[in-house]
N, C-alpha and C positions, 0 to 999 in steps of 0.2 A: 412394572418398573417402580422403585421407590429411590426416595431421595436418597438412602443410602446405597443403591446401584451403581455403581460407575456406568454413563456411557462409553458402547463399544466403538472404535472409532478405526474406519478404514482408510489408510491416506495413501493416494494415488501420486506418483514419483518422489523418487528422494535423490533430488540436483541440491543446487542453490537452494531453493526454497522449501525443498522438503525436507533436508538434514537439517538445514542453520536455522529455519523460523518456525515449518511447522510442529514438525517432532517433537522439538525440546519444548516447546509451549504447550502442546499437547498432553504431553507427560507430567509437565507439570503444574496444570490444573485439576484440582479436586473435581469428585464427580467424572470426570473423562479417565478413559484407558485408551494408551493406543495398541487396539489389537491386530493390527494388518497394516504390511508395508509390499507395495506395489513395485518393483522396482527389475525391470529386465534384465540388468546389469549384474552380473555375479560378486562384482565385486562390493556395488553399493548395500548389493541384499546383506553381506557378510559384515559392510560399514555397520547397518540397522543391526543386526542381531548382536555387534559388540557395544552399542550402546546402548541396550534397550533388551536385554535378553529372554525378558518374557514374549517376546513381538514374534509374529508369524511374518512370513513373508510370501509376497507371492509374483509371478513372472508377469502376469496380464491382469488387465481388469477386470479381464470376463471371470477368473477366476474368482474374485472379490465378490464379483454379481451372483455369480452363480451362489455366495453363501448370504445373500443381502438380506435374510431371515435373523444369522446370527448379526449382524450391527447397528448400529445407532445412528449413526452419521456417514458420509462421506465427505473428505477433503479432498479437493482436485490442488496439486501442486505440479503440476505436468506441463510439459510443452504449451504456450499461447493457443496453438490451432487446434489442440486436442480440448480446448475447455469447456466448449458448446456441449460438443457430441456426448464427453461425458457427464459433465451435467443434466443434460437432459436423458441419457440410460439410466443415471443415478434417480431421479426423479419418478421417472416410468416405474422406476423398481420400488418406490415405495421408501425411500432413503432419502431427509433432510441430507442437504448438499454445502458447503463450506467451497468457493472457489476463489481461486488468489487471483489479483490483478493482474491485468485485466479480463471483469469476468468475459466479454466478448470481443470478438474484432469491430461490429458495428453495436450502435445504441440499441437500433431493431432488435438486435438478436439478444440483447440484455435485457428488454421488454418481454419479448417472447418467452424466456425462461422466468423473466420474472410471474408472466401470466399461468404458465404450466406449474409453476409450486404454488401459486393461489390457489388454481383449479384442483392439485390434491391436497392441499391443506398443508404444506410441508414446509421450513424453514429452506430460503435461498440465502445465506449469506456472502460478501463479498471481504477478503482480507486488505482492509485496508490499513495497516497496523503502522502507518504512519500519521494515524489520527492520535498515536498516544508517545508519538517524540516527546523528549522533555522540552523544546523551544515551543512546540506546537500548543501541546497543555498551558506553559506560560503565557504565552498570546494571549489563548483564551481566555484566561482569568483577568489576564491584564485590560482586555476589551471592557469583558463582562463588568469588570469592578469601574469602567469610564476613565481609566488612568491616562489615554492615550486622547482622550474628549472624543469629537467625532473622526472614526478613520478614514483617511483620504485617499491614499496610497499603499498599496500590500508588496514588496519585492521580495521572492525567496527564488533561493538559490539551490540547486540541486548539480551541484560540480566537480569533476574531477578529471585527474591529468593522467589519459591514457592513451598517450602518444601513436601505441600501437594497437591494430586490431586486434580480439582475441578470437573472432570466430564464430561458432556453433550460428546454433538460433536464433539467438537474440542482438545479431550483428547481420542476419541474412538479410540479401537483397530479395528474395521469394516474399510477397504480398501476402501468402499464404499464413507464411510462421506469425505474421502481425511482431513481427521485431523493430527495432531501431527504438533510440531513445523517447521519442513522441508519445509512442503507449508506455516503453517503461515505467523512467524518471516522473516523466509525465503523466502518468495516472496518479503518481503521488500531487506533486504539485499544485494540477489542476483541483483535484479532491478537498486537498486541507483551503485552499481558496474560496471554494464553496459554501464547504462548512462553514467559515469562517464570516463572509459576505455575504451570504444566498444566490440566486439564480443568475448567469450569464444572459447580458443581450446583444452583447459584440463582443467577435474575437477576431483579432488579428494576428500572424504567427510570420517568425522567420523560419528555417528548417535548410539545413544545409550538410554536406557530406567533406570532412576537413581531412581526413585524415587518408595520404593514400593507401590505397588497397580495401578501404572499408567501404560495404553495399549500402549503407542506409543512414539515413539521418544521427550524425553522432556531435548536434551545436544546435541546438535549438531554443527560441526564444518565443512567448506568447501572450501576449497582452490582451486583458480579459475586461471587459466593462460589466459591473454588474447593474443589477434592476436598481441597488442599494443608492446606486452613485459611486461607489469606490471603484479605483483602476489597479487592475491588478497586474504588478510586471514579473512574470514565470521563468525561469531559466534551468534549461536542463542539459549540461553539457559533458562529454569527456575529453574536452581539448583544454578545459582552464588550467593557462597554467601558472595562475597566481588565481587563487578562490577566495572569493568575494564572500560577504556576509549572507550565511543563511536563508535570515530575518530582517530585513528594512520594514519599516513602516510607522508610515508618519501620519499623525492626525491634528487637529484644531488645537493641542492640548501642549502633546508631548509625542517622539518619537519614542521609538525603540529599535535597537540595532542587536544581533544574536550574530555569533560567529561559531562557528566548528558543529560540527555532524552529534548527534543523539549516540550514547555511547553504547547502546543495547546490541546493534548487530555486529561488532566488534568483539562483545563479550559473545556474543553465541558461536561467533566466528569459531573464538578463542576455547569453546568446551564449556564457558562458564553455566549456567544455569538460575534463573530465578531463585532469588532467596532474599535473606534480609541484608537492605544496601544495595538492590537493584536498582538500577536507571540513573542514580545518583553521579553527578557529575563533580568537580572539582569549583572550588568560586572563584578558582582563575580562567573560568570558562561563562563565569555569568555574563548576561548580556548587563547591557545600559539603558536606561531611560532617561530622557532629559529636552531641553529644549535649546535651539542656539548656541549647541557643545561641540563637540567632537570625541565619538564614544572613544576613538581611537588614544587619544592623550587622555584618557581617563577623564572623561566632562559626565554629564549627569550621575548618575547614581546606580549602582549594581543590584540587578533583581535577584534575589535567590533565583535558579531555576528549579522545578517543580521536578521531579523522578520519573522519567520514564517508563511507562508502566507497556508493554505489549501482554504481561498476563491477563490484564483486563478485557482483550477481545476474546479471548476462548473460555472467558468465566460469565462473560456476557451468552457465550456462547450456549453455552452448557445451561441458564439460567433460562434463555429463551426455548429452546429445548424442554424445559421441565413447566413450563407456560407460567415462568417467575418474569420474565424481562422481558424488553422487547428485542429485537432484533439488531445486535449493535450497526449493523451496515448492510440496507438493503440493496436490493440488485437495480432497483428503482434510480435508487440514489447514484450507483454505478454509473448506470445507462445517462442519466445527468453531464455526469462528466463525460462520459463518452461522446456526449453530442458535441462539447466542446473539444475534443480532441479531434474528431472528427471535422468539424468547423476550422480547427487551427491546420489541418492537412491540405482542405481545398484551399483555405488563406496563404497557405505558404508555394502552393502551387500554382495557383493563381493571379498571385498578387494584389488580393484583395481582402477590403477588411468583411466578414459576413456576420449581417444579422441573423441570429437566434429567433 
C-alpha cells in the first residue's frame, strides 16, 4: 500500500445512514474508494450503483467477508443489533472496522471490541460525526479561546416535531434493536457533552413514551454532573413542538445561545456533496454571545459560526489508517458515553439519580 492507493472500502447497509452520511463521505475523501455496498434490498443496491457507478454491490456480508483479502476497511452502517456481531466477524477477519452509533447496546460490549482490535492491532473506530456540527466546533473554540470564562451550565437541544410514529427499528419496542431516542439522539448529545466537559459522575434522566402507538422512549431528558463541576442539561426529543435552542450555555464570563440544526445532513439529504462552501451557514443563523441580554431581541453580539466539516472524520479516518493520525473516535470513548446512557436508562426507570 502507498499513499497514493486509495483505500478499499466495504460498507455494510445503505438505509439512513449509509446512503445520506456514509457513502457520500466516503467518496468523497481522497485516499478512500468505496468498493462494496452491502445491501439486501434490490432496490437500495440499484439506489448505490446510480450514484456511485463504479461500486459493487453485494446481498450479505458473508459475501463482503468472504473477499476481506481484497479491502481496506470496513463500515458497519446496518441495523443497531447487527453492530457487535459484525464488528467483531469484521475484526476476526483481519479488517479495521468504522461502526456508526451506537457502536454497542452495552458499555461492556464497546470494551470488549475495543480490547479485540487492540489484540489484533486493527483500527476500531466509532461515527460520531456530530463532533464536527458547525454550533459544536463553535463551542469549542469559544471555550478553548476563555470567551465564556468558567462554564457552568451546558444545555443542548436535540428536537423535533414528529407527531406521528414512523416505525421500523428505531421506533421498536424489542430491547433487542437497541432503538428509541436514548441510544439515538442520545449518543450524539451525551458524546459532544463529554468532549466538551470530560468525565460523568452523576446522571440523572427523565424518559417517557408521548406519542400514541409508539413502543419506546420518544421525550427524553438527562442531566449529567461532570468530574469538571459543570452540569449538563441533555434534551432529546420528537414531540417538540416549538424547538428550543440547540446551544445554551452559560459561564462566569458570558453566555452563548445557538438556535437551528448544523446544515450538512439536509445537504446530504438533498444530493449535495462536499465541496467548496460546505458546512457554511447563513449569519442570520449565528448564534450570540453576551451577558445580561436576551439573545432573542438581538442583545450581545453575533459569532460567526465556524463550517461544518463531517469530511474531517473519514480524512482522519484514512490518515489513521496510513499510521499518519490518530484515531478520530475511539470505541473507548464510545463505551464512556455508553455508560452514561446506560446510567440515564436505570435513572429514568428507577427514579433515581446514579453514581458513576
Amino acid at each position: 500500500m502507498t499513499a497514493a492507493t486509495p483505500l478499499r472500502v466495504g460498507l455494510i447497509g445503505y438505509g439512513l445512514a449509509g446512503s445520506v452520511f456514509h457513502a457520500p463521505l466516503i467518496a468523497a475523501t481522497e485516499g478512500l474508494a468505496l468498493d462494496t455496498v452491502v445491501t439486501s434490498n434490490p432496490e437500495r443496491q440499484a439506489q448505490a450503483k446510480a450514484e456511485f457507478p463504479e461500486v459493487r454491490t453485494a446481498a450479505t456480508p458473508d459475501e463482503l467477508f468472504d473477499r476481506s483479502g481484497d479491502l481496506d476497511l470496513i463500515v458497519i452502517a446496518s441495523p443497531n443489533k447487527t453492530h457487535v456481531p459484525l464488528a467483531t466477524t469484521a475484526l476476526k477477519a483481519g479488517l479495521p472496522v468504522v461502526v456508526d452509533k451506537p457502536v454497542a447496546g452495552t458499555a461492556a460490549e464497546a470494551r470488549e471490541l475495543a480490547a479485540l482490535a487492540e489484540e489484533r492491532g486493527l483500527l476500531l473506530s466509532v461515527f460520531q460525526n456530530r463532533r464536527w456540527d458547525n454550533d459544536f466546533l463553535t463551542l469549542r473554540d469559544l471555550l478553548e479561546q476563555g470567551e465564556l470564562g468558567d462554564p457552568w451550565r451546558f444545555e443542548s437541544r436535540f428536537e423535533r416535531w414528529r407527531p406521528q410514529p414512523k416505525g421500523g427499528w428505531r421506533e421498536s419496542g424489542d430491547p433487542a434493536e437497541i432503538g428509541g431516542l436514548l441510544y439515538d439522539l442520545g449518543s450524539h448529545v451525551v458524546d459532544q457533552a463529554l468532549v466538551l466537559f470530560g468525565p460523568a459522575t452523576e446522571v440523572y434522566a427523565e424518559s417517557v413514551i408521548r406519542r400514541d402507538g409508539a413502543e419506546t422512549d420518544d421525550d427524553t431528558f438527562i442531566a449529567v454532573t461532570h468530574a469538571s463541576g459543570v452540569r449538563s442539561h441533555l434534551y432529546a426529543s420528537a414531540t417538540a413542538a416549538q424547538l428550543g435552542p440547540r446551544f445554551r450555555v452559560l459561564g462566569s464570563k458570558a453566555g452563548y445561545v445557538k438556535y437551528g440544526l448544523d446544515p450538512q445532513e439536509a445537504a446530504l439529504r438533498e444530493g449535495e456533496r462536499p465541496g467548496p462552501g460546505w458546512g457554511v451557514e447563513p449569519d442570520s443563523l449565528y448564534g450570540r454571545i453576551g451577558a445580561g441580554e436576551s439573545p432573542v431581541t438581538g442583545g450581545g453580539r453575533a459569532v460567526p459560526t465556524l463550517p461544518g466539516d463531517y469530511p474531517a472524520y473519514y480524512a482522519a479516518v484514512a490518515e489513521a489508517l496510513r499510521g499518519e493520525g490518530p484515531n478520530p473516535v475511539t470505541a473507548l470513548e464510545a463505551a464512556a458515553a455508553l455508560d452514561v446512557l446506560e446510567a440515564a436508562r436505570r435513572s429514568a426507570r428507577d427514579k433515581v439519580t446514579v453514581t458513576l
